[in-house]
DOTI-223990 format. One line per 4 residues: number of its first residue (from 1); their letters; for each residue x, y, z of N, C-alpha, C. Coordinates in Angstrom, 1 decimal, padded with zeros to 4 digits. Layout:
NUM) a) X/Y/Z/X/Y/Z/X/Y/Z; ...;
//
This chain:
1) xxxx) 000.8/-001.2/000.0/000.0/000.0/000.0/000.9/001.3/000.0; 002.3/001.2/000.8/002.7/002.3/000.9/003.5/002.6/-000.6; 003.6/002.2/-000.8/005.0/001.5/-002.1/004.2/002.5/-003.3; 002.5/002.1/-003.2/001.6/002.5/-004.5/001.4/004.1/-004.0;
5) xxxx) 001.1/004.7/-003.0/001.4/005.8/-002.5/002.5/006.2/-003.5; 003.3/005.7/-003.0/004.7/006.4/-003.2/005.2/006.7/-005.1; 004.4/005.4/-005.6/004.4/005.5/-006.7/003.8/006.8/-007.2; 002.8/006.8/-006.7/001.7/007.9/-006.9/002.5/009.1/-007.1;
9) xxxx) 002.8/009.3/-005.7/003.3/010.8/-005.4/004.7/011.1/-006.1; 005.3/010.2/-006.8/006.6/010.4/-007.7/005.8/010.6/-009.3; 004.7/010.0/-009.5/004.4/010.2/-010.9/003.7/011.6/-010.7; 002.9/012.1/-009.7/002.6/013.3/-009.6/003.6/014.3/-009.4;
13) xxxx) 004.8/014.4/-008.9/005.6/015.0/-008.5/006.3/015.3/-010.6; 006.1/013.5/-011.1/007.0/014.4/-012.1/006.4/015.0/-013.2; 005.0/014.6/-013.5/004.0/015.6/-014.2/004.5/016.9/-013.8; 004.1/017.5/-012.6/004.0/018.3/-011.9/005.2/019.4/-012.3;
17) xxxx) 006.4/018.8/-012.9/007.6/019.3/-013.2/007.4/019.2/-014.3; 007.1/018.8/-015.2/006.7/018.8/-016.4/006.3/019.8/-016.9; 004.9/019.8/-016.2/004.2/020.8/-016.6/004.6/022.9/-015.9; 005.3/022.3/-015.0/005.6/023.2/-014.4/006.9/024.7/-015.7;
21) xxxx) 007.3/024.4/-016.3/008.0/025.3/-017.1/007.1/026.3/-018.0; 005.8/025.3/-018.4/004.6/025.8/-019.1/003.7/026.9/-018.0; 003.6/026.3/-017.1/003.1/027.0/-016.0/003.9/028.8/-015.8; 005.0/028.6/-015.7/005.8/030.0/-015.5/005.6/030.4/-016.7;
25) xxxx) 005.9/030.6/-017.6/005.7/030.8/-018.9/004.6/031.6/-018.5; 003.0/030.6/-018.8/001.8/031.3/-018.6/001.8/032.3/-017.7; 002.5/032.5/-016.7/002.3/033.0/-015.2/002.7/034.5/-015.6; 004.2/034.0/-016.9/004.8/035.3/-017.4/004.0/036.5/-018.3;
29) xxxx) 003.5/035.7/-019.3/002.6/036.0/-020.2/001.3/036.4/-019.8; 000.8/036.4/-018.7/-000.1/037.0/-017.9/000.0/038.2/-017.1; 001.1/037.9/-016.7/001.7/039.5/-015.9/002.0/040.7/-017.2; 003.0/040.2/-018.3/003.1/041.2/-019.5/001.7/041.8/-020.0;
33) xxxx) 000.8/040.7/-020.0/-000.2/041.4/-020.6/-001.2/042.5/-019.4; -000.8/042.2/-018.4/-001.7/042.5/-017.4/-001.4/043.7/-016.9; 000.5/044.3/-016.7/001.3/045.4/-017.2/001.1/046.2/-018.0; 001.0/045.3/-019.6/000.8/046.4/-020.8/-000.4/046.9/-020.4;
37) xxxx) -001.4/046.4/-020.0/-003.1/046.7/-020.1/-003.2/047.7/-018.7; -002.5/047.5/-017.9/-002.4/048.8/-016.6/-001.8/050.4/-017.3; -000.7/050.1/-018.1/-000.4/051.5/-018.6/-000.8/051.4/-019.4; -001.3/050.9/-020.3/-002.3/051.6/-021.6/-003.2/052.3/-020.9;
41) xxxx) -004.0/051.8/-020.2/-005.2/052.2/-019.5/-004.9/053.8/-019.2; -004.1/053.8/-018.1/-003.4/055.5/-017.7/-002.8/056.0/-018.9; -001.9/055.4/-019.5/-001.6/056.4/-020.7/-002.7/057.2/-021.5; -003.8/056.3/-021.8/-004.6/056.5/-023.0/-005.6/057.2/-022.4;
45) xxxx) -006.1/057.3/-021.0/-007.1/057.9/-020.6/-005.9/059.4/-020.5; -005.1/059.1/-019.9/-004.4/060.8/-019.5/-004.3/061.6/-021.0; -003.7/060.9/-021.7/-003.7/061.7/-023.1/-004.6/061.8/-023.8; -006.3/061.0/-023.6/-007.2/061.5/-024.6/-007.7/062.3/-023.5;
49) xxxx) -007.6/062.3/-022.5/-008.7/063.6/-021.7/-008.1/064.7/-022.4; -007.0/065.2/-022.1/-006.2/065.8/-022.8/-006.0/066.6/-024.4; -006.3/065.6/-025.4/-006.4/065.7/-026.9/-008.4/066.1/-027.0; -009.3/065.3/-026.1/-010.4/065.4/-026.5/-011.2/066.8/-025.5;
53) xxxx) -010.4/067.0/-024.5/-011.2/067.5/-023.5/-012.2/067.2/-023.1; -011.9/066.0/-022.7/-013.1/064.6/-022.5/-012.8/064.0/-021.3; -012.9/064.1/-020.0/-011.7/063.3/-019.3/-013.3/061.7/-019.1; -014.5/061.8/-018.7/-015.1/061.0/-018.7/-014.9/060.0/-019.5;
57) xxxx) -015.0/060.1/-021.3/-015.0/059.0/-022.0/-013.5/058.8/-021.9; -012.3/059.2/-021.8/-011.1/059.2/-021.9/-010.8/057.7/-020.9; -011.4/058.2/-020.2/-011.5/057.1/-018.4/-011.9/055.6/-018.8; -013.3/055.7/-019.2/-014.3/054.7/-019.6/-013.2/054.1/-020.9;
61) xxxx) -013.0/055.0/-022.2/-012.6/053.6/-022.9/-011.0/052.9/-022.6; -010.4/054.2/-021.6/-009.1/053.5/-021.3/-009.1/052.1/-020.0; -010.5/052.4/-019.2/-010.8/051.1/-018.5/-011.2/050.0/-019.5; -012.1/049.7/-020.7/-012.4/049.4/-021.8/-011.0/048.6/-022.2;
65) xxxx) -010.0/049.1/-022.9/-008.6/048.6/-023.2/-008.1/047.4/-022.5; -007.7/048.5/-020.9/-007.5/047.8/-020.1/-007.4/046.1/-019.7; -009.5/046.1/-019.6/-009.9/045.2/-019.4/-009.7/044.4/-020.8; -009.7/044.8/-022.0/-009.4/043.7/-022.9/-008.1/043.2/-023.1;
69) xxxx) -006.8/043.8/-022.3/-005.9/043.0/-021.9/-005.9/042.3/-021.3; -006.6/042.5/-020.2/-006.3/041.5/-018.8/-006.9/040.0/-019.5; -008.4/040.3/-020.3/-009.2/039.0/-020.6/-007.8/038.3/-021.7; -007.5/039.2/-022.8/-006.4/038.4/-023.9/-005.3/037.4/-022.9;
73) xxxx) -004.9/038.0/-022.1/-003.5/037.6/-021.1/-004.2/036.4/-020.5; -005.2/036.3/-020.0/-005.9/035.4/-019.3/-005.9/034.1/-020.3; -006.5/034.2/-021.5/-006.7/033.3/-022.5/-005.7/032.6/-022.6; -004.8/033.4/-023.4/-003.4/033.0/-024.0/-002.4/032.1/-022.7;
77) xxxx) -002.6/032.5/-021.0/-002.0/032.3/-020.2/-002.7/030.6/-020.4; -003.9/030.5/-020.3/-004.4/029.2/-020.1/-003.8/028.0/-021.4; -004.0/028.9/-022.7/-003.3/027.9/-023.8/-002.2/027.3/-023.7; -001.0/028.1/-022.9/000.2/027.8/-022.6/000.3/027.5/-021.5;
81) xxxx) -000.5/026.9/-020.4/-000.1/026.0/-019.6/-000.9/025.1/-020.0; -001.6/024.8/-021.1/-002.0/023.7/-020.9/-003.9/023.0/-021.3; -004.2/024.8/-020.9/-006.1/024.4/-020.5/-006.5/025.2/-022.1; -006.1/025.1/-022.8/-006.4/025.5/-024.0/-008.2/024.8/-024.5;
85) xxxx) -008.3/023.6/-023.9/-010.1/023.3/-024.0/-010.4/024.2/-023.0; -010.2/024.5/-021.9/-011.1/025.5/-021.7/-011.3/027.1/-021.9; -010.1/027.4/-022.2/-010.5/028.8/-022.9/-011.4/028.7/-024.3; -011.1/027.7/-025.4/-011.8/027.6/-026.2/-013.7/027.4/-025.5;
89) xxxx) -013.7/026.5/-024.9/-015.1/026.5/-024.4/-015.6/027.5/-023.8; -015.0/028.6/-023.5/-015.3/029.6/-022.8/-015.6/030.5/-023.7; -014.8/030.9/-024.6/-015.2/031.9/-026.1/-016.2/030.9/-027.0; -015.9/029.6/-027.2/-017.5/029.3/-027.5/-018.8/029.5/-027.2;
93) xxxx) -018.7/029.6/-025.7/-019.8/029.4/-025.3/-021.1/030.4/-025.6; -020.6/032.0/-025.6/-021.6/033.2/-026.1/-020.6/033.9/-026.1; -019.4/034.1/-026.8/-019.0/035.5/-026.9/-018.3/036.4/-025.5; -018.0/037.2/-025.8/-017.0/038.1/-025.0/-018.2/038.4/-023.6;
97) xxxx) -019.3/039.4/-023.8/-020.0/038.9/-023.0/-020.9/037.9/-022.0; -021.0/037.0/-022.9/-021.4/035.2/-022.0/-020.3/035.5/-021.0; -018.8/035.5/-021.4/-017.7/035.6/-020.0/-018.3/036.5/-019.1; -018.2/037.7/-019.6/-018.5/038.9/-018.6/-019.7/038.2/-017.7;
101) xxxx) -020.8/038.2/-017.8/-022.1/037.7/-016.9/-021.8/036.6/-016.2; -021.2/035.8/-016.6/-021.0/034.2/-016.0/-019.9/034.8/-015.0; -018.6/035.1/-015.4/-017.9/035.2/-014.2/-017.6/036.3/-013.5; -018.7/037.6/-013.8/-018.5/038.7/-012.4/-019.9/039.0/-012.3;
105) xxxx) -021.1/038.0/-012.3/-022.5/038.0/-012.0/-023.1/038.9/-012.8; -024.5/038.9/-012.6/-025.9/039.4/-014.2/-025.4/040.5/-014.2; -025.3/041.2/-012.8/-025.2/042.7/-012.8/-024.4/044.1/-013.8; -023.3/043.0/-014.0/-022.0/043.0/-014.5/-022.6/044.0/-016.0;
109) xxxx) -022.9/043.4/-016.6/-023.6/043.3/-017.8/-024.4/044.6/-018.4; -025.6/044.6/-017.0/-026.5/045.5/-017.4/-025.5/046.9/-017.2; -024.5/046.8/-015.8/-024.2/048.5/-015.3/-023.3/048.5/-016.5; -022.7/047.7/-017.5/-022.0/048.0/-018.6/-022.1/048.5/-019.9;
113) xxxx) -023.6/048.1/-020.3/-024.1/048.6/-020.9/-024.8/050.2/-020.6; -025.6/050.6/-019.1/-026.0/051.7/-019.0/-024.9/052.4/-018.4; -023.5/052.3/-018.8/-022.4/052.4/-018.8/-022.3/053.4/-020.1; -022.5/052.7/-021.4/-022.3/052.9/-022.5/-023.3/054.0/-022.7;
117) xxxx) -024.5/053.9/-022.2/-025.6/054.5/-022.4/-025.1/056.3/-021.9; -024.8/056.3/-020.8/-024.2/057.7/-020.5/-023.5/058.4/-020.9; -022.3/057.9/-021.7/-021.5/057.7/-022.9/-022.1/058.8/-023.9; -023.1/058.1/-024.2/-024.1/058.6/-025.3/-024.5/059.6/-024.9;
121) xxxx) -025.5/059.9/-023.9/-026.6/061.1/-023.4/-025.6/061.8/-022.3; -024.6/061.5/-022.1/-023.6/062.5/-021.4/-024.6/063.4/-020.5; -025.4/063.1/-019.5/-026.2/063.8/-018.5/-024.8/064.5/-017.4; -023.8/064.6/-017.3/-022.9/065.2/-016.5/-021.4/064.7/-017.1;
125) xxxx) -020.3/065.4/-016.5/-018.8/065.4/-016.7/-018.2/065.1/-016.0; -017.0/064.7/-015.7/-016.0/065.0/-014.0/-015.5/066.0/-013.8; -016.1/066.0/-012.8/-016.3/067.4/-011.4/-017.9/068.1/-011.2; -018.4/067.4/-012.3/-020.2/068.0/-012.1/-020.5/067.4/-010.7;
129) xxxx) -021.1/068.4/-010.0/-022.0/067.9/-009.0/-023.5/066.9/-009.0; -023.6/066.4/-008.9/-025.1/065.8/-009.2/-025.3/065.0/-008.1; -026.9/064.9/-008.0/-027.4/063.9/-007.3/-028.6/062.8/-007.9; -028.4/061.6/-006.9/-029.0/060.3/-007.5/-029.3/060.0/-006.4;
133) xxxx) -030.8/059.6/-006.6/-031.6/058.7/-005.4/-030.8/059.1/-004.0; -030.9/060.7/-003.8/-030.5/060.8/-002.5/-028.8/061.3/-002.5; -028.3/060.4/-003.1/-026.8/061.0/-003.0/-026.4/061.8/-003.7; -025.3/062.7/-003.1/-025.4/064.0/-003.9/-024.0/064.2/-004.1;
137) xxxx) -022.8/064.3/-004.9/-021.4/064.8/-004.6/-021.0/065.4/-005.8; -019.2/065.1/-006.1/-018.9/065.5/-007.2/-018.5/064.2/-007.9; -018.8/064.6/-009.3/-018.2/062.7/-010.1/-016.3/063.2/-010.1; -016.3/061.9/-009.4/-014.7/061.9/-009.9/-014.3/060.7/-010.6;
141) xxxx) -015.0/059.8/-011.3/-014.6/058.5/-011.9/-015.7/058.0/-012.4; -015.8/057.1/-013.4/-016.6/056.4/-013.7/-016.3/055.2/-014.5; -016.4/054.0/-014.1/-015.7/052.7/-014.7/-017.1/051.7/-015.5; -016.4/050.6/-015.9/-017.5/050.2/-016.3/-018.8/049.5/-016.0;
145) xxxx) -018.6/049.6/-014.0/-019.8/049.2/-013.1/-020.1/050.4/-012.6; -019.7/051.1/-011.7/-019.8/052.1/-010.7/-020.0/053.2/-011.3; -020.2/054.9/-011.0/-020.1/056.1/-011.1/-019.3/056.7/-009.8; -018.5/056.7/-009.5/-017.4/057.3/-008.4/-018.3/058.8/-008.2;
149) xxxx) -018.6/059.2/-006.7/-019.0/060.4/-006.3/-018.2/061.0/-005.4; -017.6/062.0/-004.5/-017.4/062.0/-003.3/-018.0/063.5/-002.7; -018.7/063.1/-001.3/-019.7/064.6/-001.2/-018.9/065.5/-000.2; -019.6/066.3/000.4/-019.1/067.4/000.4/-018.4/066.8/002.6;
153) xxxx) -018.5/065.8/002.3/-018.2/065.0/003.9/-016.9/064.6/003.8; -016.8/064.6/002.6/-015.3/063.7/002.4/-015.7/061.9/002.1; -016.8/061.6/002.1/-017.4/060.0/001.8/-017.4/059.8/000.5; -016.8/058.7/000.0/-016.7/058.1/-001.5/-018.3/057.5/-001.4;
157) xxxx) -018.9/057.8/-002.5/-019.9/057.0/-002.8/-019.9/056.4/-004.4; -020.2/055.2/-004.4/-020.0/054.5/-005.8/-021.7/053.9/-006.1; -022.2/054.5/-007.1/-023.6/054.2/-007.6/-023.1/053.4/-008.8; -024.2/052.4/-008.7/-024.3/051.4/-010.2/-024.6/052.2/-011.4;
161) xxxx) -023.8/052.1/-012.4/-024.5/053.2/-013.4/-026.0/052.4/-014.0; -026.3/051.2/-013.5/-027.9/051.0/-013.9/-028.7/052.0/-013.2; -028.6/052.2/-012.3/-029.0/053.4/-011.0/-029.1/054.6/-011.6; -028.5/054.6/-011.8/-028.4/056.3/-012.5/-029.1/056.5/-014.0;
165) xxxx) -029.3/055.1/-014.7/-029.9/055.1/-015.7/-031.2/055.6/-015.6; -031.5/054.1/-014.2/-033.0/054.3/-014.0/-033.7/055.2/-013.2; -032.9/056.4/-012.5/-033.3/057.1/-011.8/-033.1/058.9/-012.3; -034.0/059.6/-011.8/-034.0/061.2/-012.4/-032.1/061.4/-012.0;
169) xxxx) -031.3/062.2/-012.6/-030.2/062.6/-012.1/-030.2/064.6/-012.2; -029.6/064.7/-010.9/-029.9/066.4/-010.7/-028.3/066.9/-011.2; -027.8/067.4/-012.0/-027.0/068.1/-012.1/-027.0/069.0/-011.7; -026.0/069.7/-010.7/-025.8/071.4/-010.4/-025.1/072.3/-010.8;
173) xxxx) -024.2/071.7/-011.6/-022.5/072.3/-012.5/-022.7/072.3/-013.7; -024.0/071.8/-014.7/-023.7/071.7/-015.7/-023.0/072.4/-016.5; -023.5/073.9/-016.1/-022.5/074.8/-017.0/-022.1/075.7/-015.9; -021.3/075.0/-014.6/-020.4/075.3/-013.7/-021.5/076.8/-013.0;
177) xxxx) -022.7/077.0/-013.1/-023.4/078.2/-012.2/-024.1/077.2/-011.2; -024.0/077.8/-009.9/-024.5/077.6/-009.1/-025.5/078.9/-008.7; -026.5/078.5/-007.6/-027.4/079.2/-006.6/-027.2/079.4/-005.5; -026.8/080.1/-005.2/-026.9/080.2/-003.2/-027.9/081.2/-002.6;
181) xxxx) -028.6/081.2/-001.2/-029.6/081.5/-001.2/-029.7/081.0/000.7; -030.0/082.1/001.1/-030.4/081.7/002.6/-031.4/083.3/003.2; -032.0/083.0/004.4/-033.1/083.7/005.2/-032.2/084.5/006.1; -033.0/085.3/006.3/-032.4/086.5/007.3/-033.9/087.1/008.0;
185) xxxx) -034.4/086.7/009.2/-035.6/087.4/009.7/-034.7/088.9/010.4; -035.9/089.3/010.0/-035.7/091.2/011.1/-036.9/091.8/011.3; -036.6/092.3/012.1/-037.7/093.0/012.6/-039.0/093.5/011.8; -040.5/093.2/012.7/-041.5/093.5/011.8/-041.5/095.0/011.3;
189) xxxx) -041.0/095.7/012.4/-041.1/098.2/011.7/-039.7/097.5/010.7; -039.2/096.7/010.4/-037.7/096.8/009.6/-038.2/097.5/008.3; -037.4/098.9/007.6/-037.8/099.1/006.1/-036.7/098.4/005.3; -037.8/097.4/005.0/-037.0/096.9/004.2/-036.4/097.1/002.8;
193) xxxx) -037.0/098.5/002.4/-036.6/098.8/000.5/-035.0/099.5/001.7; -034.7/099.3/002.7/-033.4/100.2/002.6/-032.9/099.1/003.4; -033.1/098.2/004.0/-032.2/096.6/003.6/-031.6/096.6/002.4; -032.7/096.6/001.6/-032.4/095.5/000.4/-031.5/096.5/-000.9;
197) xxxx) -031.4/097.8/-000.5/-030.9/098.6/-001.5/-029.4/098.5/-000.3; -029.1/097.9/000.5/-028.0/097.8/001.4/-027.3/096.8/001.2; -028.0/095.6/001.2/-027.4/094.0/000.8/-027.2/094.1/-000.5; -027.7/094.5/-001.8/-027.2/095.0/-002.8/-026.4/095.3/-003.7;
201) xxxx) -026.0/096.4/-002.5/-024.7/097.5/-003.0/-023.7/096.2/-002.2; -024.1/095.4/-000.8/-022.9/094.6/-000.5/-022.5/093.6/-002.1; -023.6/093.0/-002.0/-023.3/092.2/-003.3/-022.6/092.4/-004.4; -023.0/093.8/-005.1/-022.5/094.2/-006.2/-020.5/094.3/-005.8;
205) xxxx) -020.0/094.4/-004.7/-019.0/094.6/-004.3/-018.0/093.2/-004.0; -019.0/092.6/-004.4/-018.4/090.6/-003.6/-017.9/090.0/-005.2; -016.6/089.8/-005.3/-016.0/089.2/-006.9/-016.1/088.1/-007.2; -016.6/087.4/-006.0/-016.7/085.8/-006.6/-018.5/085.9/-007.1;
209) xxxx) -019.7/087.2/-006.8/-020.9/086.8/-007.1/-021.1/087.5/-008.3; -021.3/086.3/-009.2/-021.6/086.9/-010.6/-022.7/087.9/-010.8; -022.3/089.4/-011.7/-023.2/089.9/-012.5/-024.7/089.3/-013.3; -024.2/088.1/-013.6/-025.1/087.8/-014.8/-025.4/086.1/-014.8;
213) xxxx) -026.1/085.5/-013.7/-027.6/086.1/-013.9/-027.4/087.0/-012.4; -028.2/087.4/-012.3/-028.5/088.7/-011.8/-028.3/088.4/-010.2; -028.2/088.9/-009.0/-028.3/088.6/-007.7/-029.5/089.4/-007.3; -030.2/088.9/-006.1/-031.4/089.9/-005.4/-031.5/089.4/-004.2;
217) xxxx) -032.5/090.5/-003.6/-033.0/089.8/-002.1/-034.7/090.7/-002.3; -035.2/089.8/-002.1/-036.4/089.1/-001.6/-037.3/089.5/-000.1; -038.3/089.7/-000.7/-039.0/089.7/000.7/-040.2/088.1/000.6; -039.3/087.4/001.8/-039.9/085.9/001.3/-040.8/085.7/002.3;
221) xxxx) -041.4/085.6/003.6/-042.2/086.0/004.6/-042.3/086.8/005.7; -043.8/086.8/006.0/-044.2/088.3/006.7/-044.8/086.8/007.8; -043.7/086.6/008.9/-044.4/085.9/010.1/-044.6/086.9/011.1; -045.1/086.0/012.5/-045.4/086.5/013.5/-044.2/087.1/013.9;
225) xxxx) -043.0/087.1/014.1/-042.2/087.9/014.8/-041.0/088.6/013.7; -040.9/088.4/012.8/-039.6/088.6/012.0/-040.6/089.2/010.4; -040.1/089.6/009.8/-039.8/089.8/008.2/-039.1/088.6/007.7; -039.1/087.4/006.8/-037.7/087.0/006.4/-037.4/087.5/005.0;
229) xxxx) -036.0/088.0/005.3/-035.8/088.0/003.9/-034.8/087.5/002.8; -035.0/086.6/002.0/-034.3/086.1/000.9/-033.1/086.6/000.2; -031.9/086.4/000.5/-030.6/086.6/-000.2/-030.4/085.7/-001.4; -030.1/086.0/-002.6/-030.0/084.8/-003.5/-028.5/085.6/-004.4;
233) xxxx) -027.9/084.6/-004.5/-026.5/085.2/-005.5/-026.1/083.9/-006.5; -025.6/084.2/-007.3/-024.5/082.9/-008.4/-023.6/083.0/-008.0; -022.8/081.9/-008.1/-021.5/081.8/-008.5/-021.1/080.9/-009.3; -019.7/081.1/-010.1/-019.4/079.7/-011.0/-018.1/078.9/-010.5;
237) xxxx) -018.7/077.9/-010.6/-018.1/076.4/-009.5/-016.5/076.3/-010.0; -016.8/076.2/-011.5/-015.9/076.4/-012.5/-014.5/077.1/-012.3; -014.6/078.6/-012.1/-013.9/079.4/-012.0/-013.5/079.6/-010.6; -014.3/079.4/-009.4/-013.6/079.2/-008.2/-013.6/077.6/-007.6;
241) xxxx) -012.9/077.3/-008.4/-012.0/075.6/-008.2/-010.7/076.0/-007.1; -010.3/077.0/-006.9/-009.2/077.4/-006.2/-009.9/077.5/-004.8; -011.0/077.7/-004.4/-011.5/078.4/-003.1/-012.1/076.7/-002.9; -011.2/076.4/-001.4/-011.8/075.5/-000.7/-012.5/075.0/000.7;
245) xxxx) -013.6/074.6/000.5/-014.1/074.1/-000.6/-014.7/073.8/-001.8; -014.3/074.4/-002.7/-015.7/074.7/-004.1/-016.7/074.2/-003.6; -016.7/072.9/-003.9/-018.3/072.1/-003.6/-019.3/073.0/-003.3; -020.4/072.9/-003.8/-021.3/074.2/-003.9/-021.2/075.1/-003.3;
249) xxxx) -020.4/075.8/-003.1/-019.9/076.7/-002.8/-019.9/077.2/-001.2; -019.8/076.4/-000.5/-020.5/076.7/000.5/-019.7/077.3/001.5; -018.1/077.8/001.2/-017.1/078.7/002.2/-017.8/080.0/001.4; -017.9/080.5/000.1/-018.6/081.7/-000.2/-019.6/082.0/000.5;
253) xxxx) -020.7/081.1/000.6/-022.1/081.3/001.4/-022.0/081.5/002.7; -021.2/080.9/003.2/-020.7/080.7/004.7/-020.0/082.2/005.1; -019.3/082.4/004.3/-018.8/084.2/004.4/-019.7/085.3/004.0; -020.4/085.9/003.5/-021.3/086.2/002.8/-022.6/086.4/004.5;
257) xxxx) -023.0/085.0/004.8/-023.8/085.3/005.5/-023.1/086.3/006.5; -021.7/085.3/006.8/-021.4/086.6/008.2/-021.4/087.6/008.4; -020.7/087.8/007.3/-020.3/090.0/006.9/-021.9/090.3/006.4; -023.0/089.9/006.0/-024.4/090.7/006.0/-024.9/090.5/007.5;
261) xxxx) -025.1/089.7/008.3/-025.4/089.6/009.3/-024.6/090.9/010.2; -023.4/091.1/010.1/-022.3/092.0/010.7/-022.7/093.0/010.7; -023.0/093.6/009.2/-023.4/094.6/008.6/-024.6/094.9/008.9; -025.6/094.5/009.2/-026.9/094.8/009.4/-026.7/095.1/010.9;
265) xxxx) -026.0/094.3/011.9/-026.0/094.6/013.2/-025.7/096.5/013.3; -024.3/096.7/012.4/-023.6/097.8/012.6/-024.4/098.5/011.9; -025.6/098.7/011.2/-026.6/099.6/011.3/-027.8/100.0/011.9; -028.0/099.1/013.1/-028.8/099.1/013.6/-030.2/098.1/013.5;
269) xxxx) -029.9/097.3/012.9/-031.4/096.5/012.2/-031.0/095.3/013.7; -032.1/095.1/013.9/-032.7/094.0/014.9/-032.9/092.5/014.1; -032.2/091.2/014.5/-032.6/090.4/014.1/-032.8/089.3/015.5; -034.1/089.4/015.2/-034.8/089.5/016.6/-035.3/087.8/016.7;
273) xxxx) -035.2/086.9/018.1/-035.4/085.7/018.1/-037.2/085.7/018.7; -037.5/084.6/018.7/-038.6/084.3/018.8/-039.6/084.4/019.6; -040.6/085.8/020.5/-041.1/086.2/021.0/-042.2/085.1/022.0; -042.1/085.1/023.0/-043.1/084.1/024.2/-044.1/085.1/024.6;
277) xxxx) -045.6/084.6/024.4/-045.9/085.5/025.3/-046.5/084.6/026.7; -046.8/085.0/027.6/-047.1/084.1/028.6/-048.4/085.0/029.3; -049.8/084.2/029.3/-050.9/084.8/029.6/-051.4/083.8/030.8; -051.9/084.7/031.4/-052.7/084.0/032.8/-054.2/084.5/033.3;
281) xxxx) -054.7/083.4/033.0/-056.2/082.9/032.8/-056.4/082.8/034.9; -055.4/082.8/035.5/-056.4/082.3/037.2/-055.6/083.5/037.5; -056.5/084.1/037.9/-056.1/086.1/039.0/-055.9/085.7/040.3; -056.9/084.4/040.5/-056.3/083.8/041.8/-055.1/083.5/042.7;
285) xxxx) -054.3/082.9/042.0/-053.2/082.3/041.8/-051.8/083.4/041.3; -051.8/084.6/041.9/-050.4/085.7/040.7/-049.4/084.7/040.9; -048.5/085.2/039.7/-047.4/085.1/039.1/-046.3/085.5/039.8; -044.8/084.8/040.6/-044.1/084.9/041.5/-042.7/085.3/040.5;
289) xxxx) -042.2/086.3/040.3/-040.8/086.6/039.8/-039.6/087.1/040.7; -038.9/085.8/040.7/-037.8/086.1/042.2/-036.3/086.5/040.7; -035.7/087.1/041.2/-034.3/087.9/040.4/-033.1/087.2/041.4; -032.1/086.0/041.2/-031.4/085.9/041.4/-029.9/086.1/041.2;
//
């Protein structure tokens, strides 16, 4: 019994060496290809964004390349050690896609094609802001499953581009204008035509708020204790890529409110908090106010 063991393990040992020179080889021929297809990939996406002023499709078809190295290297790798029936049965079986579906699941497939589809209808670029079913950031990637986002948290978020097929998408960058816009309550006697001829003249003086389209403020509600009123300005996302954080702009808006808020104090306008009144229904019973 031991003896047939042993036979065993010396005829498997010398297959095993046999086959083993074929094996490096393939191992070799898999890595060249898998190298070439890593820098093509970066070469070809860095120099067509570049030639096309495209960086999205640049991305996509240099991922595209890429992956049709890795799959060639794979093939060829298997011929030459040996499994040459099964690469052939594999490209028999349905084509370049039958692979795709079978060995990285259905999903593979569909987000590849509504991959291609965006391609086409180009609904945003990289660095457009947009949002999908809730998530909202900047695109910084897009491959041939995912859409790369990252929001204004610093969180990577990676949507299926079937997702984004099937769902409304909000762009905010399309042509790099943004909206900013926030409330300011004051006082109900506030005259407001000499607010708003005040916030104004601040606006007209602020270089990052665009002329065109126009800026204003707003008389947006008449509540019980305040006036609010509506600041709205542009800016373009585009041209302040230097100020961080661009991301909708929200260090401009964040400044902006302070110095009007400032400004309104140092003229005297009241922005006045939320009035209590307190009424007493039992005369029986007065009201005790101790001052500690």
């Amino acid at each position: 019994m031991g003896e047939k063991i042993q036979v065993a393990f010396e005829e498997f040992m010398e297959s095993l060496i046999v086959l083993l020179p074929n094996f490096l080889a393939g191992l070799v021929v898999f890595l060249l290809f898998w190298t070439f297809g890593f820098f093509i990939k970066k070469l070809f996406a860095k120099g067509a964004a570049t030639r096309w002023k495209d960086s999205i499709l640049a991305s996509y078809i240099g991922k595209l390349l890429g992956w049709t190295f890795y799959l060639i290297g794979s093939i060829a790798a298997l011929h030459i050690m040996g499994f040459g029936g099964v690469a052939n049965s594999l490209m028999a079986g349905a084509g370049v896609s039958a692979i795709i579906v079978g060995f990285a699941f259905k999903d593979i497939a569909e987000n590849f094609l509504a991959g291609l589809l965006l391609l086409v209808s180009r609904p945003f670029e990289i660095g457009n802001i947009i949002e999908v079913s809730g998530a909202k950031g900047t695109v910084r990637e897009m491959d041939i499953r995912t859409t790369h986002l990252r929001n204004i948290e610093g969180k990577d978020i990676y949507i299926p581009n079937s997702m984004i097929i099937k769902n409304p998408v909000i762009n905010y960058t399309k042509d790099g204008l943004l909206r900013m816009d926030f409330l300011i309550g004051l006082d109900v006697p506030t005259d407001i035509a000499k607010v708003k001829k005040m916030l104004l003249e601040y606006l007209s003086k602020q270089p990052e708020v665009l002329k065109t389209p126009e800026y204003n403020v707003l008389t947006q509600n008449l509540g019980e204790f305040t006036v609010d009123v509506k600041v709205l300005f542009w800016i373009d996302v585009f041209k302040n890529k230097k100020i961080s954080p661009s991301y909708l702009g929200e260090t401009i808006r964040s400044r902006i409110m302070r110095e009007i808020k400032d400004l309104l104090l140092e003229n005297g306008y009241n922005l006045p908090s939320q009035v209590i009144e307190h009424k007493m229904y039992n005369d029986a019973a007065p009201l005790k106010i101790e001052s500690k």
